[in-house]
N, C-alpha and C positions, 0 to 999 in steps of 0.2 A: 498354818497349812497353806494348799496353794490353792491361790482365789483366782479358778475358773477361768469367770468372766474375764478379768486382766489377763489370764496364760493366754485364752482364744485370740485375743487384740494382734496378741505378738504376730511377726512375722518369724515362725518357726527356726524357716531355712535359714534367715539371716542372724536372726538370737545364737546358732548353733555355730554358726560360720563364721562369725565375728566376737564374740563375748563382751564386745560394749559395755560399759556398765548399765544391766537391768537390774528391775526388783520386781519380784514377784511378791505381794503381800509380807510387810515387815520381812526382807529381805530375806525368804525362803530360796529366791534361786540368784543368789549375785556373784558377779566377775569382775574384781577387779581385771582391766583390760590387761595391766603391767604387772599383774599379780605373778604371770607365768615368767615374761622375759627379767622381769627384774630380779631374778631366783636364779638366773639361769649358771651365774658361779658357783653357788650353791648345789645346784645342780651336777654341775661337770663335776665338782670336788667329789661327789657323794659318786661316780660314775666310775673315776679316779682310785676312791678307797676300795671300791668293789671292785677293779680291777689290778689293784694293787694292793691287797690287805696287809703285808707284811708292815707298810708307810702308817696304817693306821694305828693307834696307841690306844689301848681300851685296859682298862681294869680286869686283867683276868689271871687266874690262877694255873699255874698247870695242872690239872688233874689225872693225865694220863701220860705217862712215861717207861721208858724200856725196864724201869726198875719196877712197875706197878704190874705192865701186862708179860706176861710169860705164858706159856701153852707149852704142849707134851712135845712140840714140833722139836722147839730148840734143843734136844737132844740129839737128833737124828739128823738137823740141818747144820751146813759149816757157812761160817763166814767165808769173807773172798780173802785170796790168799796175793803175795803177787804176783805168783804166778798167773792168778785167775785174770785177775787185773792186765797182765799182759797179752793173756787171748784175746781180754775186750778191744785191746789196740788192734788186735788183727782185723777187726770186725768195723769199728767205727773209728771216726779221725779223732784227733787230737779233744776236736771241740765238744764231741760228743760222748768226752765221759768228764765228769767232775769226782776228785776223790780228793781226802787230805793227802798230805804229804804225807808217804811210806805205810799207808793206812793208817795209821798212827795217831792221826790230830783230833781234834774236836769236831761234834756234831752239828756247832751253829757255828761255823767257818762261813765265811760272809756268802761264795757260792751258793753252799751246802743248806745253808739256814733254812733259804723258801720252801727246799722240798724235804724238809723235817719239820714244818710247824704247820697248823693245821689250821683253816680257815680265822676261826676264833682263837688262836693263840693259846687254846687249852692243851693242847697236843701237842708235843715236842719227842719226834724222833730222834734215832743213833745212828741211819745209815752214812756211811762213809763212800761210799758209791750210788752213783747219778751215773745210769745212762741215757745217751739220748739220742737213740735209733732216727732213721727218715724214711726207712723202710720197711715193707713186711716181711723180706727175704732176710733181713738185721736181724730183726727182732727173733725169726726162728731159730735163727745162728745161735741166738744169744742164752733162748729158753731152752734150748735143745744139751748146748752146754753146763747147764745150771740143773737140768735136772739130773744130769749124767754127776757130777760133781753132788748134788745134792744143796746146793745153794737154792739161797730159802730168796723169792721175787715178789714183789709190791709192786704191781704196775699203778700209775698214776696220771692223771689228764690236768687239768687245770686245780687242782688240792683243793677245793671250793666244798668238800663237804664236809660235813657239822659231827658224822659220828667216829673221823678215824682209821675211817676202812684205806683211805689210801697215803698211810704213815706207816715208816717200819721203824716197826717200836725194840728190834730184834737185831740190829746191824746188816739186815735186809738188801739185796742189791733194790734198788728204786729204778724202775726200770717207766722212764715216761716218755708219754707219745705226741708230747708239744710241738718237736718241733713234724712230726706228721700230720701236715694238715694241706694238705692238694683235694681241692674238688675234682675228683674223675668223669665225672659226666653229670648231665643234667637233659632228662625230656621234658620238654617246656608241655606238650601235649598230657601226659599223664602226669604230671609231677615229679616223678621220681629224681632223687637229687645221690649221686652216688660219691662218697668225698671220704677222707681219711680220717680216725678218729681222734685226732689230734685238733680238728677245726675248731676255733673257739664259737661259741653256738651266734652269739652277735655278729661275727664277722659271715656266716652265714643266714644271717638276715641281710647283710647288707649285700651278697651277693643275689639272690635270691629278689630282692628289690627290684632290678631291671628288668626282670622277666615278669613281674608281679604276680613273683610267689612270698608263701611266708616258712618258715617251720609251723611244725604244728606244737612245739612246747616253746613257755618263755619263763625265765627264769632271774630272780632278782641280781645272780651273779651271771648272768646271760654274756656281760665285757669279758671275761677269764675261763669260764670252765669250759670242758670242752664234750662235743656230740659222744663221744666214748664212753666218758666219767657217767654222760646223761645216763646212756644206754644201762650202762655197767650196775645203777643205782636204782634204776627205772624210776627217774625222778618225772613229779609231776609238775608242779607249777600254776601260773594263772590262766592259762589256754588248756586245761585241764576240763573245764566243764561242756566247753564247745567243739575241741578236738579229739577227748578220748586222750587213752592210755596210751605209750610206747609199743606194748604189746599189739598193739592194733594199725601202727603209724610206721614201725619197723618193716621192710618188706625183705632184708638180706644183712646177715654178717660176713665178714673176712674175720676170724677169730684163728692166733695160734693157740693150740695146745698144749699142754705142757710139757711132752713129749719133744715139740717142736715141730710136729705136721703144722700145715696149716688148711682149715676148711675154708676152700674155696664156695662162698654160698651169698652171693653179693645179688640173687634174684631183684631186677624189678617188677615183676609180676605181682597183682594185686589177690587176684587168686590162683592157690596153688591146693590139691588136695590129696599131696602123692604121699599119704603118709605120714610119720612123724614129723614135728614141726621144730626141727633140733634147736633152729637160730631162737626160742622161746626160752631155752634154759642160759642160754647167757644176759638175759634179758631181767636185772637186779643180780645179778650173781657174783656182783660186786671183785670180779678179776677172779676168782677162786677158783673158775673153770678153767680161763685161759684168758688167754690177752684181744679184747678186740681191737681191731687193727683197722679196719675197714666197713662202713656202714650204708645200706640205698635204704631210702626212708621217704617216705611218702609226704609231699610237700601239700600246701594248699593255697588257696589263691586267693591273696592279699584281697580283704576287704577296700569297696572304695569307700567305706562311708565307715567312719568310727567315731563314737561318742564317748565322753567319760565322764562319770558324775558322781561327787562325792555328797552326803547325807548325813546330817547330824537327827540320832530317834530317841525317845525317849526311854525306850524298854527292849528288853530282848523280842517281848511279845512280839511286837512292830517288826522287828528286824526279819522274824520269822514270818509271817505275814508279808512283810514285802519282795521276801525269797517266793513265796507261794504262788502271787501275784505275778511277779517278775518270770516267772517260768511256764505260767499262762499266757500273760498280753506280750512278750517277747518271746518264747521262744526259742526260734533256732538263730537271733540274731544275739540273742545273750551270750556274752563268751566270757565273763567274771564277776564274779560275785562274793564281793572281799569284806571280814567284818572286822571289826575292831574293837575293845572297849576304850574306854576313855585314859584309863594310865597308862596306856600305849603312848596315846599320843601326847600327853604329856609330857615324854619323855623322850620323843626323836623331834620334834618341830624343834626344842634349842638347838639341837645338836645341827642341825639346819640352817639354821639361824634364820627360820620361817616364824611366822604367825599364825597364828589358826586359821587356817583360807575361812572357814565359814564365820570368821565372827567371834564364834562364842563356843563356848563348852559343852557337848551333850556326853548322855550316859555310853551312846553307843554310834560308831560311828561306821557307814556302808559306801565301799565302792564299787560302783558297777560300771562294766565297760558291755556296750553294744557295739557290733561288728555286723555289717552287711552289705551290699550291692547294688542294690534300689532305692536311693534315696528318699523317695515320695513315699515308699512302701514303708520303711524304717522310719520316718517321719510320722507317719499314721500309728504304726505300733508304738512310738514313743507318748503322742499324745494319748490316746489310748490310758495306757502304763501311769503319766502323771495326774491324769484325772480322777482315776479312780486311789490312786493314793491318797489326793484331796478330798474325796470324797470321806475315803477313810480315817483320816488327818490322824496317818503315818510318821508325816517327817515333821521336824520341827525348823528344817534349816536345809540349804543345800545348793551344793554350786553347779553348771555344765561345762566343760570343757570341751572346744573341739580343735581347735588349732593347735600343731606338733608342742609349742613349748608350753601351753598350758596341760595337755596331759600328758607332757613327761614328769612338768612340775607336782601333779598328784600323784602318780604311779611312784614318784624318787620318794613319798610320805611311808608308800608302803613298801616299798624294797630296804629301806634304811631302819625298819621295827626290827631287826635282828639287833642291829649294833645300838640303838635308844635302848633296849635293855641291858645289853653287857655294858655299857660303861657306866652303868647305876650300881656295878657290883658282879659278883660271880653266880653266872646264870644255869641254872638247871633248865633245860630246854626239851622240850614231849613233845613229838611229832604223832600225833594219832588219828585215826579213822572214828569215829562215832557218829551215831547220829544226831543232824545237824540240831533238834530240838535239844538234844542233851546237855548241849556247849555250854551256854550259860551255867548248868546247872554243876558243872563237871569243874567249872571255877567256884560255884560257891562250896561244895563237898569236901576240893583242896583245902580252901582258908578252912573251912570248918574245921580239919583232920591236923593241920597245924595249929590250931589255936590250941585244938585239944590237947596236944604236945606239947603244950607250953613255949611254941617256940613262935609263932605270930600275936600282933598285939589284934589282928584284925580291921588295924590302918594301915593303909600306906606308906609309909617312912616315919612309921611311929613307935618306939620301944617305952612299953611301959613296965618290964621289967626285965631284971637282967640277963632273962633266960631266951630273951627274943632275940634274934638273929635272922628271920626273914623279913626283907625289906618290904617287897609285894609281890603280889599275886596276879599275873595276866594273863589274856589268851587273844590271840586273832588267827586270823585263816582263810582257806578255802572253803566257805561255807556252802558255795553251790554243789560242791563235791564232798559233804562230809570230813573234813580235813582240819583239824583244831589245834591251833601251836600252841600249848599251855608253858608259861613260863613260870618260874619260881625264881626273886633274886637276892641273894642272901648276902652278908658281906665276906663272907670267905668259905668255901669249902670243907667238910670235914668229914669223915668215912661215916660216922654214926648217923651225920644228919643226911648224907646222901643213899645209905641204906632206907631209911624211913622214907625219903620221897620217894625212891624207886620203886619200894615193895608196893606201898598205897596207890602210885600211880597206876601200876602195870595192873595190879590187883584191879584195881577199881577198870581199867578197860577190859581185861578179861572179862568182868562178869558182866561187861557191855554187850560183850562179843564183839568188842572193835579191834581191831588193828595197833600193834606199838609200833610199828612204823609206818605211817602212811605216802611217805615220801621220798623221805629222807636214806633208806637202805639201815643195813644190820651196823654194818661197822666192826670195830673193838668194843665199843661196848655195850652193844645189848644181844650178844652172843648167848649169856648165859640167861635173859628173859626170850629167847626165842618160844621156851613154851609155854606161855601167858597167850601165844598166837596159834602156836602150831601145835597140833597134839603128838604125843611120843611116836605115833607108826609116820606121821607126813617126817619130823625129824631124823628118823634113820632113814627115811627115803631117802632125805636129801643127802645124808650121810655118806649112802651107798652108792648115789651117782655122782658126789666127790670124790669117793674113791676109785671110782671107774676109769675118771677123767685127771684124776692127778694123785698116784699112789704112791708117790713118794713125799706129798702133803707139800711140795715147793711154793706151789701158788697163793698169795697173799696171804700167812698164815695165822690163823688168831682168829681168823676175822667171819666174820655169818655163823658158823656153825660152834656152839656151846663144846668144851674140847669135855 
């Protein structure tokens, strides 16, 4: 625990500022000082692979392909012809379409490959057409065409998401807005940042810097996807518990229709109360309404004082307990609060080629990031925070970072827990809403529901007979926001065992009354669990104002809505 007397001694401000090496009682709070820069290759590589996933080689299976997902569409939709192919010349140059030769070639044609394969490399599309509009006048052109013709449109931003939604698994035109990405304006006064949906969200931190502003979402593949894809998925992320939803951060779309209008609605106004709130439904609608094109989004202003502290506890109990705590003596300076269990990290620090920052091993491990403005003030709130931990003797172990490469160096521990699981095998990955007490328990329920299946041994990378095939069992998350990433990793894929985790999974949150997607959007495939979430009358809603807004079914098709 941390011994008081010794924390009081410290000189706070400079312990935070500097990371020297201290020790707080049996080395409860230590910084190696080179811990952070001497990582720092390590670091870029991992920055690297997230911005360039296709470089990265990971153990994974394809599980969903044009052969697996079909829907009622592909009756009624045509492929491009080439004729169609030729209008697209009229529309954009040279550079801005990629297709095989004669239509005719292959799907992973070196071009073609990036925007058929899906983040995790489980995904692998058939389209044969890549366009890649600069415009929002293009882009009408183009949907306007497509739905007159009846051609079937997957629009696409930086392909960075997990479920599929932006892969056409159909011979699909692929219609992405990479290279749309111009900032239009920016009021440094209210924040409002007005830019194209094509902007990769990093590069909009770095613009955004100068003025010291921030976004108000950050996101582990933050170098590559882009503010569109964000909107489109209503992705939340680690600035989630301190900045609120998209829904609340969005102030304007520029969305074309499928028709090919396009709504001009780029509002920076913070309050508006004329009535319906249209730019709301494009808002996770994952492209199926229409194509967002253009986004004003309400910025916020760059904390000067940020802390980051990582925690090795012994119990969940603690973990929950120090969330409790954490949300009393911090407050509105808390802006993450990230948990871990232990075979997580077991499993990304090689991949790192890291060492366990804290030392040693615990069962559960917490990252929290404080963010604020008043250094003397958030200094006080922080003392505060670790005393009464020690009091409680909470943690067993734990380090502070305040200097840029020390916490990128722990933030890269937990943006790279995606890929420390896939390369242990082919991962079943749950994105879900429950309550945060339940997380632990919602991992032991899993192993329990597998062992009984015969198909866990209930170790870790241990078969004790021939019938097991799950390697382990993990979860980390967004635990200040109810948000639980429950993994399962198996060593290969197969229909029967991936029926059985789905049903139990979705099952088991239903009767939570949580959430199956909490982050991550519907995709391809949890189209047909939509109502584990949604009850049959909210499902034909939605039904009814897809068809409102796209009744010839062209827009991304397969995908959110159970066919």
């Amino acid at each position: 625990m941390i011994n008081t007397k010794i924390y009081n001694k410290l000189n706070y401000r400079k312990t935070l500022g500097a990371i020297s090496n201290f020790k707080i009682s049996k080395n409860v709070f230590e910084f190696n000082k080179n811990y952070g820069t001497k990582n720092q290759s390590a670091y870029q590589q991992s920055r690297s692979i997230l911005n360039n996933p296709a470089r990265y080689t990971i153990k994974q299976t394809t599980r969903f392909q044009s052969s697996i997902v079909s829907g009622v569409n592909r009756n009624t939709l045509k492929t491009v012809s080439v004729d169609d192919l030729a209008y697209f010349k009229e529309i954009l140059p040279e550079t801005g379409i990629l297709s095989t030769e004669h239509l005719g070639g292959n799907n992973e044609d070196a071009d073609l490959l990036k925007y058929n394969t899906g983040l995790l490399i489980e995904h692998l599309g058939n389209s044969k057409v890549v366009l890649l509009p600069t415009t929002t006048e293009q882009v009408s052109k183009i949907v306007k065409y497509c739905n007159e013709k009846r051609i079937g449109i997957v629009p696409q931003g930086g392909n960075t998401g997990l479920l599929g939604g932006a892969i056409a698994y159909n011979n699909e035109v692929v219609l992405s807005v990479s290279k749309m990405n111009k900032i239009r304006s920016l009021d440094t006064d209210s924040g409002a940042l007005v830019c194209d949906s094509g902007c990769v969200l990093e590069n909009l931190n770095t613009y955004l810097d100068d003025y010291g502003l921030i976004m108000p979402l950050d996101l582990g593949a933050k170098g590559s996807c882009n503010i569109g894809g964000n909107i489109s998925t209503n992705a939340g992320g680690i600035r989630y518990l301190k900045y609120g939803t998209l829904h609340g951060s969005v102030l304007g779309l520029e969305v074309v229709l499928p028709d090919g209008r396009i709504i001009h609605n780029l509002s920076t106004l913070r309050k508006d109360s004329t009535g319906y709130d249209i730019k709301q439904l494009f808002i996770g609608a994952e492209g199926t309404l229409g194509i967002v094109t253009g986004v004003s989004i309400l910025t916020a202003k760059k904390p000067s004082n940020v802390s980051v502290a990582l925690f090795g506890l012994k119990s969940f109990e603690d973990v929950l307990e120090m969330l409790r705590i954490s949300k009393v003596k911090l407050g509105e300076i808390l802006s993450a609060f990230e948990f871990t269990d232990r075979i997580i990290m077991e499993k990304v620090l090689p991949i790192l080629k890291k060492a366990n920052p804290l030392g040693s091993e615990h069962m559960y491990y917490v990252l929290m990031e404080t963010s604020g403005s008043n250094r003397e003030h958030d200094e006080q709130k922080m003392t505060d925070f670790y005393e009464l931990l020690s009091e409680k003797n909470l943690i067993e172990n734990g380090i502070l970072a305040h200097d840029e490469s020390q916490v990128a160096s722990i933030w890269n521990i937990r943006e790279m827990m995606t890929y420390g699981l896939t390369s242990s095998g082919d991962t079943y990955a749950f994105d879900l809403s429950i309550p945060a007490y339940l997380m632990e328990k919602s991992i032991f329920d899993f192993s329990d529901f597998l062992k009984n299946e015969g198909l866990y041994s209930g170790i870790p990378d241990t078969y004790t007979d021939p019938k097991h095939v799950v390697k382990f069992i993990s979860g980390f998350g967004h635990m200040g926001d109810g948000n639980i990433h429950l993994n399962v990793v198996v060593d290969k894929y197969n229909d029967d065992l991936t029926h059985k985790i789905e049903d139990f999974v979705f099952n088991y949150t239903k009767n939570l009354k949580g959430s199956i997607s909490a982050e991550h959007g519907i995709g391809v495939i949890k189209p047909r669990f939509l109502h584990y979430s949604k009850s049959e009358e909210v499902i034909n809603i939605m039904k009814k104002i897809k068809n409102v807004f796209d009744p010839n079914g062209i827009m991304n098709p397969n995908k959110v809505l159970p066919q």
